[in-house]
C-alpha positions in Angstrom: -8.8 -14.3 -42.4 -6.8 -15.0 -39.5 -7.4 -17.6 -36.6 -5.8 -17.4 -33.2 -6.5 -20.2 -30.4 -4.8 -20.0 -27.5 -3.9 -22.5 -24.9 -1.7 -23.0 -21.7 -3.8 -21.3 -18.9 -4.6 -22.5 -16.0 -4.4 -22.5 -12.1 -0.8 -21.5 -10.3 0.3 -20.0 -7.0 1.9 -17.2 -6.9 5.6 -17.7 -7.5 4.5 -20.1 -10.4 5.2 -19.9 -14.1 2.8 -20.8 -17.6 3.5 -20.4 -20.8 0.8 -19.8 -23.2 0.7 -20.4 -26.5 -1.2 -19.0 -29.5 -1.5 -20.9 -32.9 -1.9 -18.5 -35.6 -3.4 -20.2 -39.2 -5.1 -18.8 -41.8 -3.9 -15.5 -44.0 -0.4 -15.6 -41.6 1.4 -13.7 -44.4 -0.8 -10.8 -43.8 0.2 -10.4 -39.9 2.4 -7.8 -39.0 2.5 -7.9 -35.1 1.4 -10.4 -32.3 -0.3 -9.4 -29.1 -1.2 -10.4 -25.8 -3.9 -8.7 -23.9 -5.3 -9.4 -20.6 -9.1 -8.8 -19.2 -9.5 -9.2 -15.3 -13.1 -9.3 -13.6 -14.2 -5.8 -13.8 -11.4 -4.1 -15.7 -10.6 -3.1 -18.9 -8.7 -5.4 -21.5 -5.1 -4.1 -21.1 -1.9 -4.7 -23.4 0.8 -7.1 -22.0 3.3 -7.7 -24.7 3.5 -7.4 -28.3 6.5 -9.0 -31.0 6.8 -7.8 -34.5 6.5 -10.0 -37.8 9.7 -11.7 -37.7 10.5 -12.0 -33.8 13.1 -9.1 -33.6 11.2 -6.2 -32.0 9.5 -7.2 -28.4 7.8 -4.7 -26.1 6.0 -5.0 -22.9 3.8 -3.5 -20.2 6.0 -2.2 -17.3 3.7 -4.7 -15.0 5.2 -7.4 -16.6 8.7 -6.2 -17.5 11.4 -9.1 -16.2 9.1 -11.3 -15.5 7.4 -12.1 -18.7 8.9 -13.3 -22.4 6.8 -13.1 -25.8 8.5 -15.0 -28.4 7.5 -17.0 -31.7 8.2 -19.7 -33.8 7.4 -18.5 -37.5 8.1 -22.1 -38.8 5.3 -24.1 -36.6 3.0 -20.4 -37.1 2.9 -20.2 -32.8 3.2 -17.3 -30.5 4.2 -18.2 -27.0 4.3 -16.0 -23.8 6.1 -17.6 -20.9 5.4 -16.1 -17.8 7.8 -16.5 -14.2 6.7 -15.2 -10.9 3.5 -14.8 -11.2 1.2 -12.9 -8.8 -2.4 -12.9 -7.6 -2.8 -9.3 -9.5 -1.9 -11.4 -13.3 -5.1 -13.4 -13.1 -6.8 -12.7 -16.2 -8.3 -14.1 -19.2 -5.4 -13.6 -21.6 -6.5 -12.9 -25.0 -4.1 -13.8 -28.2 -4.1 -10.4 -30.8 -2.8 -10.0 -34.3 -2.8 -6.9 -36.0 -2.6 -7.7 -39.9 -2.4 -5.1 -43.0 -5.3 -2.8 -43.7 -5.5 -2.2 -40.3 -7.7 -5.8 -40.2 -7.2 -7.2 -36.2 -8.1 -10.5 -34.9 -8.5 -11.7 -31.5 -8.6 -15.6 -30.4 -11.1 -16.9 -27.7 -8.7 -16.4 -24.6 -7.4 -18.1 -21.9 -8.0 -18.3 -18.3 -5.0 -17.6 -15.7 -6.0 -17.5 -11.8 -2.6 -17.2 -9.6 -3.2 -17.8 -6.4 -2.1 -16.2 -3.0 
């Protein structure tokens, strides 16, 4: 088993920056890749960045290219994703993801970001 909790939301205007974080503990030898995903009111839960195992291999969505950085710290077992200019249209719940062998996948219990106009 794998727990994610994620903290560092919160309320911004536009222009702002937050970094989230996401503490991974449990089975952490198991995980093969960290995500962020994002829910806003009324859409779908979308994919905003993912970083392999060991922190060498990052990807993003093209909404969030430039402006957002997914990194990790192995050692303390944290996931961080610092994001810069943030606009009105990146208020979400952001929801921490790991994907872990067997094809097992855990989610944490999300944070709220609201960027204001």
């Amino acid at each position: 088993q794998v727990q994610l909790v994620e903290s560092g939301g919160g309320l911004v205007q536009a222009g702002g920056s937050l970094r989230l974080a996401c503490a991974v503990s449990g089975s952490t030898v198991s995980i093969t890749g960290i995500n962020w995903f994002r829910q806003a009111p009324g859409k779908e839960r979308e994919f905003v960045a993912a970083i392999n195992s060991r922190g060498s291999v990052t990807s993003y969505t093209n909404a969030v290219k430039g402006r957002f950085t997914i990194s990790r710290d192995n050692a303390k077992n944290m996931v961080y994703l610092q994001m810069n200019s943030l606009k009105p249209e990146d208020t979400a719940v952001y929801y921490c993801n790991a994907e872990a062998t067997y094809s097992r996948t855990y989610w944490g219990q999300g944070t709220q970001v609201t960027v204001s106009s």
